[in-house]
C-alpha positions as CSV (number, residue, x, y, z in Angstrom):
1,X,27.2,-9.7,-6.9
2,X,24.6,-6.8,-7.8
3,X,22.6,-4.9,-5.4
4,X,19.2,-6.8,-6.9
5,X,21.0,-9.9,-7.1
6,X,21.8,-9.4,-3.3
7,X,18.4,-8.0,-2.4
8,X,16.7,-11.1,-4.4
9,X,17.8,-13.6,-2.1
10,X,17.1,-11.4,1.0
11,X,13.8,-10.8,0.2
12,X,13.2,-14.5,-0.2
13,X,14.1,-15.0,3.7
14,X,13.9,-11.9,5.5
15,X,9.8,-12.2,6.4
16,X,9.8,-8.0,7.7
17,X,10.6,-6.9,3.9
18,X,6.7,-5.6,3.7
19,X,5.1,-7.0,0.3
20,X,5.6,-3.6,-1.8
21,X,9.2,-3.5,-1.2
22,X,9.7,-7.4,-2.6
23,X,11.7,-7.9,-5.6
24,X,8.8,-9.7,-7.2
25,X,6.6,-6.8,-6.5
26,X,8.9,-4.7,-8.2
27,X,9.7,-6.9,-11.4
28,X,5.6,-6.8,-12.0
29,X,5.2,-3.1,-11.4
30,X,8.1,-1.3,-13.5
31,X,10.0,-4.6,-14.9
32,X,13.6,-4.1,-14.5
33,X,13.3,-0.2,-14.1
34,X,14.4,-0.4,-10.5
35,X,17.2,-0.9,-8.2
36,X,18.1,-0.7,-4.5
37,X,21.0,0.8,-2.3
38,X,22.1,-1.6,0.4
39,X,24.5,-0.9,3.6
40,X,25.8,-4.1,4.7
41,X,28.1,-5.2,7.7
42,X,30.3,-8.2,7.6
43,X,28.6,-9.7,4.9
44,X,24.9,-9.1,6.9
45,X,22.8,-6.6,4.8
46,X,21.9,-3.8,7.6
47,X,19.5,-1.5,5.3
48,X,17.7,-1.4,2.2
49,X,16.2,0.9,0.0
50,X,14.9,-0.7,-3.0
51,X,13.5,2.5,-5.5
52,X,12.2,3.3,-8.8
53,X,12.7,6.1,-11.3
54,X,10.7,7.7,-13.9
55,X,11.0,10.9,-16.9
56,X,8.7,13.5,-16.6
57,X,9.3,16.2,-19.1
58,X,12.7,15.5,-19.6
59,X,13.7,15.1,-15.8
60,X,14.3,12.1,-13.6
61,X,12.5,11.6,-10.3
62,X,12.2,8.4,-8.1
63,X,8.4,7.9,-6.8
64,X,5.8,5.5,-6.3
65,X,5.1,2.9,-9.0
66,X,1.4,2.7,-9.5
67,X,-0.9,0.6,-6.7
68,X,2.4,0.2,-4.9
69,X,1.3,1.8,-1.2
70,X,4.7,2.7,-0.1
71,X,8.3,1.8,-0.3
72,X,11.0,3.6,1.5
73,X,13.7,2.2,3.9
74,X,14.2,-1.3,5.5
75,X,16.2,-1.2,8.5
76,X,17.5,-4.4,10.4
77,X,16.0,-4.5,13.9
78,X,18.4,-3.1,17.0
79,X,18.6,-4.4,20.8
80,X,21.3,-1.9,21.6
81,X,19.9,0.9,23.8
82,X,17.1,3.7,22.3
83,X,19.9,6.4,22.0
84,X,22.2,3.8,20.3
85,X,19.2,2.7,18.4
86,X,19.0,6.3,16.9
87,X,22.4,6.9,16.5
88,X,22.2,3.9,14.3
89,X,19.2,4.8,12.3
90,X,20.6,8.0,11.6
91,X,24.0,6.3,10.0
92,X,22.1,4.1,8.3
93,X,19.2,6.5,6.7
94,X,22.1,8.6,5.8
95,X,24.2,5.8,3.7
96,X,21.2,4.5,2.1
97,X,20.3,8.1,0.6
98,X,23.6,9.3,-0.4
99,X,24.0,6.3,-2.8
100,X,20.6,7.0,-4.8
101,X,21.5,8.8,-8.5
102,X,21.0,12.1,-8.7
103,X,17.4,13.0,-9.4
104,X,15.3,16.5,-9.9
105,X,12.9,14.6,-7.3
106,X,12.4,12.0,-4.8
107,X,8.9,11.3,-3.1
108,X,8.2,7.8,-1.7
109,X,5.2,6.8,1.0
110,X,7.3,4.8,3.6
111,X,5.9,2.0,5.2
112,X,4.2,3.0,8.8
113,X,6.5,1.3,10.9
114,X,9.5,3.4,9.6
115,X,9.0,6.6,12.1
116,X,12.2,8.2,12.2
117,X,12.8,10.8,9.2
118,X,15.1,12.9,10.7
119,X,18.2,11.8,9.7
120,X,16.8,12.7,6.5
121,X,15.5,16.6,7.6
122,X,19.4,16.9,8.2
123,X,20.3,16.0,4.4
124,X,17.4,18.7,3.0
125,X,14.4,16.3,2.8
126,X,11.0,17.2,3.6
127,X,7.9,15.0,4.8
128,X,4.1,15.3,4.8
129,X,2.4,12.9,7.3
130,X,-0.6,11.0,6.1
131,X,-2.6,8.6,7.5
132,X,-3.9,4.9,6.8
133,X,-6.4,2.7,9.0
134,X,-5.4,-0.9,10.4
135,X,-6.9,-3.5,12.6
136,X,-3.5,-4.1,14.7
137,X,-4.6,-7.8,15.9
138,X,-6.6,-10.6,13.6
139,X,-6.8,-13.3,16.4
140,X,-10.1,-12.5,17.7
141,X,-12.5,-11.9,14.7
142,X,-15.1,-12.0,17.2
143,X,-13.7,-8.6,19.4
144,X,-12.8,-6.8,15.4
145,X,-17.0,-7.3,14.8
146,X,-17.7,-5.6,18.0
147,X,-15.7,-3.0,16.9
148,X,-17.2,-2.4,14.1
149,X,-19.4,0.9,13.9
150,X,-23.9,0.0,14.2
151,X,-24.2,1.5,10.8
152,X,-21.0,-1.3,9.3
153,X,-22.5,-3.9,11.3
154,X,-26.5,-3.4,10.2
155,X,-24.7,-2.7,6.8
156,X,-23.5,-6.2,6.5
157,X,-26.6,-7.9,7.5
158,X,-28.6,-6.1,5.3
159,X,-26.7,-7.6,2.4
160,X,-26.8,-10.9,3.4
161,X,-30.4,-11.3,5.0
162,X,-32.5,-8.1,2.8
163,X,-30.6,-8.1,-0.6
164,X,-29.6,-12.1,-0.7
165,X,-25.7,-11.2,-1.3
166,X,-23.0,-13.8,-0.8
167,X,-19.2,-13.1,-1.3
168,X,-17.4,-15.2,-4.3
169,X,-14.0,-15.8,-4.6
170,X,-13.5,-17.6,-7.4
171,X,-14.4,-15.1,-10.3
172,X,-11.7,-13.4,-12.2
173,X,-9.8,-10.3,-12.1
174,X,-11.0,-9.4,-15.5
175,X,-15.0,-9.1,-13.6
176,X,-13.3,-7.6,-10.1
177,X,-11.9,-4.3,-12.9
178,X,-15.1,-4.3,-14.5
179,X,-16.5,-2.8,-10.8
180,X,-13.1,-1.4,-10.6
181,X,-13.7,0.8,-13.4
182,X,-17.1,1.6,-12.0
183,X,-16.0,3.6,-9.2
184,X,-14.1,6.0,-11.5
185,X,-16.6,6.2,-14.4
186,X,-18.8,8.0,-11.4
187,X,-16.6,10.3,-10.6
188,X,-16.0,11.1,-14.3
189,X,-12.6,9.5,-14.6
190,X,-10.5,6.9,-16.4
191,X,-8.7,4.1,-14.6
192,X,-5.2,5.3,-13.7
193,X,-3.8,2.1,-15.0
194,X,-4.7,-0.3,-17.7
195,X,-5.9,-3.5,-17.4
196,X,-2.9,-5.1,-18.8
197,X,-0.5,-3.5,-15.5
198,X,-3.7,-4.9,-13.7
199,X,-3.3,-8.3,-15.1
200,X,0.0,-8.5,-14.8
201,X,0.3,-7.7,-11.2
202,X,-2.0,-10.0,-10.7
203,X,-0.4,-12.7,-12.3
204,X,3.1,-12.3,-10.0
205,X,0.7,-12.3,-7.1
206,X,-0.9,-15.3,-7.9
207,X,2.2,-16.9,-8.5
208,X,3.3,-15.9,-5.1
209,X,-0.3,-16.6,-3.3
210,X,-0.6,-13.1,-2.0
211,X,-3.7,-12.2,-3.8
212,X,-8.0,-13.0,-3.2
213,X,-10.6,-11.4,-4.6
214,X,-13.8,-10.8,-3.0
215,X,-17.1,-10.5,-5.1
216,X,-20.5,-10.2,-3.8
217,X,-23.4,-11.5,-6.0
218,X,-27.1,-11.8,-5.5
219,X,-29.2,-14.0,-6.7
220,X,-30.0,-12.6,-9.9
221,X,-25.9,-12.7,-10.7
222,X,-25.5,-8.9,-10.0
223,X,-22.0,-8.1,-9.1
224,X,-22.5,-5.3,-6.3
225,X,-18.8,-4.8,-5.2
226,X,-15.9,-5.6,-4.6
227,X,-12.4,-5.8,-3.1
228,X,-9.0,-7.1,-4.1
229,X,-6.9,-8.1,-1.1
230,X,-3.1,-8.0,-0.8
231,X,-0.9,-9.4,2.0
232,X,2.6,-11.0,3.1
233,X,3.6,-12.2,6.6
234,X,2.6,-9.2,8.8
235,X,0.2,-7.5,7.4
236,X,-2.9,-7.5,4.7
237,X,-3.9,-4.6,2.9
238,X,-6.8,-3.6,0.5
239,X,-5.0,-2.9,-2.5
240,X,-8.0,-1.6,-4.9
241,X,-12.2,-1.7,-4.3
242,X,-15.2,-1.5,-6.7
243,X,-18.8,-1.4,-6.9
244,X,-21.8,-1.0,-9.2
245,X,-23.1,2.7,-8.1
246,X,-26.0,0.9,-9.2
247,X,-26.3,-1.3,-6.4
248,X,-24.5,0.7,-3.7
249,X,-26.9,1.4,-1.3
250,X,-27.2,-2.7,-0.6
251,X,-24.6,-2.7,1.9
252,X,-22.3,-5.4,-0.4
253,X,-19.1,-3.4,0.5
254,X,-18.7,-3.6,3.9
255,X,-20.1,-7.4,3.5
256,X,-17.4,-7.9,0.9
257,X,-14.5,-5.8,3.6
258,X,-15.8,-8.4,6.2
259,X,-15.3,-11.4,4.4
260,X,-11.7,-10.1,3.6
261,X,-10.9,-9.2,6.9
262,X,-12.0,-12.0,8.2
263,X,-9.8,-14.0,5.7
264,X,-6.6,-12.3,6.6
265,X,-6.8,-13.5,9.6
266,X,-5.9,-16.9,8.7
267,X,-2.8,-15.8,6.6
268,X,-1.9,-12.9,8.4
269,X,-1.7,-11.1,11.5
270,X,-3.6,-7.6,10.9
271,X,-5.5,-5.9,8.6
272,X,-4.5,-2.7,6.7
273,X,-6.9,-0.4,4.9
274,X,-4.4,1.9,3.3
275,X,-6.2,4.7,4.3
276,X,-7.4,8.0,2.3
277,X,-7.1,11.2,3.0
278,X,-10.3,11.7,1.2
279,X,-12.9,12.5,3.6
280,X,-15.7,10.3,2.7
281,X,-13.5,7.1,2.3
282,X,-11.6,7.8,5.9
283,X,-15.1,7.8,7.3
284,X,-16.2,4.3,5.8
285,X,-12.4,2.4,6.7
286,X,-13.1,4.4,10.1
287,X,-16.4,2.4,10.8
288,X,-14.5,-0.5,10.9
289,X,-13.3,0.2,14.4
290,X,-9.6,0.2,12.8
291,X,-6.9,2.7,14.5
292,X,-5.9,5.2,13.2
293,X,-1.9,5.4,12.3
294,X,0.2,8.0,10.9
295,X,3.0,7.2,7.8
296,X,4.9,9.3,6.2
297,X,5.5,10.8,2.6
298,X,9.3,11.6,2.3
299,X,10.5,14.1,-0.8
300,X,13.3,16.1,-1.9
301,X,13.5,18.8,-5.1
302,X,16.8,19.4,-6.2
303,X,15.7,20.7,-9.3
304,X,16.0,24.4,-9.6
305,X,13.0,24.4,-12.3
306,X,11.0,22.4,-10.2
307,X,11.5,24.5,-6.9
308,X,11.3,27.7,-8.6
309,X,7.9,26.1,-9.8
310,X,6.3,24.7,-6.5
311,X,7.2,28.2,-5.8
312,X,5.1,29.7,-8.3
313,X,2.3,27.2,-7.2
314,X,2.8,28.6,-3.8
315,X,2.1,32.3,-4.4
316,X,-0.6,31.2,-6.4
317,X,-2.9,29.6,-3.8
């Protein structure tokens, strides 16, 4: 049987396989331009690495399919002894990477439970850590208000007591992009996908009841913002955001972040804000009283144009 054939069914019954890394996932987001590199053990599949590849300029590179937050490595959990543990890890890691093709570049965000890179440092890679917000534990919505920041919490209320703003669920992808697009017209910018990826995305998660999106309207049938919430069995995360800059200083954003959060917590068991490394953003997911957690970006050039290059790029900064 094929390695997607293989990793098909495991994805349908291993619950740890985080939702960007499920074979549905992948059939919305790049169709059948991906594949995955499997170790397996008597018959039990020990490691995964499920990837993508693209052409820039006449070279090949596995990276990140658009909206997809990270991919990277599976591992099967170990009880065997920390210093087993790693000595595992490392024989795993290194399998899984010696069966991808041969590419001018690899660069893939790996989920923030996968801490161990070095295997990797030992076969040429490189890593850049980054950073994403999460609310670790859902069960107590009550304790995640109180730590939210004064300003998120006077925020909130001012939507829903000054501006008369409720939170709708049932409008339609189609109006959540139209606030979507909002965002980037401000900053000057087209939206780095079209709406047809969007919709289609949208559709396989949908199908797999993984998706809600939260609106808030006032009374007048404004749309002030908006966020579109992903999640599977661990974790949710807020996969894209919008607003009307119109309307943004009503305090509809964090009313519509609470409403989601407070939703994951009946589906799920914590809260993920993918974090940015853009300063204004980190501070707003920060306000949230979320922890801060580090992940990691994992990348490789092998491509003697490429380094030569990043080189240039170097001297030139």
């Amino acid at each position: 049987m094929p390695n997607k054939e293989k990793y098909r069914l495991f994805c349908k019954h291993e619950k740890s396989i985080p939702i960007f890394s499920q074979a549905w996932w992948l059939d919305s987001v790049v169709g059948d331009n991906w594949n995955v590199a499997l170790v397996e053990k008597n018959g039990m599949i020990q490691a995964t690495l499920p990837f993508t590849t693209r052409q820039y300029f006449g070279l090949t590179s596995i990276s990140q399919p658009t909206l997809t937050q990270t991919l990277g490595p599976w591992l099967r959990p170990s009880m065997a002894k920390y210093a087993k543990q790693l000595s595992q890890e490392k024989e795993l890691l290194q399998k899984l990477f010696q069966q991808l093709p041969k590419v001018a570049y690899y660069s893939q965000n790996w989920h923030h439970t996968r801490t161990n890179w070095l295997p990797l440092y030992w076969l040429g890679y490189e890593q850049t850590t980054r950073y994403t917000y999460r609310i670790e534990v859902l069960t107590n919505v009550e304790k995640v208000w109180d730590g939210f920041e004064a300003k998120i919490r006077t925020d909130i209320r001012k939507a829903q007591n000054k501006e008369g703003v409720k939170v709708r669920t049932d409008l339609t992808v189609d109006e959540f992009l139209n606030l979507n697009e909002k965002v980037f017209q401000r900053q000057g910018m087209a939206l780095p996908y079209t709406r047809e990826y969007v919709n289609k995305l949208d559709a396989a998660l949908e199908k797999n009841n993984s998706r809600r999106i939260f609106i808030a309207v006032d009374e007048e049938g404004r749309h002030h913002a908006a966020v579109y919430l992903v999640w599977d069995d661990n974790s949710a995360y807020y996969l894209m955001g919008g607003g009307d800059p119109d309307l943004r200083n009503s305090g509809a954003t964090s009313l519509c972040m609470w409403e989601a959060i407070q939703f994951a917590a009946t589906v799920t068991k914590s809260f993920d804000f993918e974090g940015s490394m853009i300063e204004p953003v980190e501070r707003f997911f920060r306000g949230f009283g979320a922890k801060q957690i580090p992940y990691f970006t994992v990348s490789k050039t092998n491509s003697k144009l490429l380094k030569a290059y990043k080189f240039l790029q170097g001297i030139r900064k």
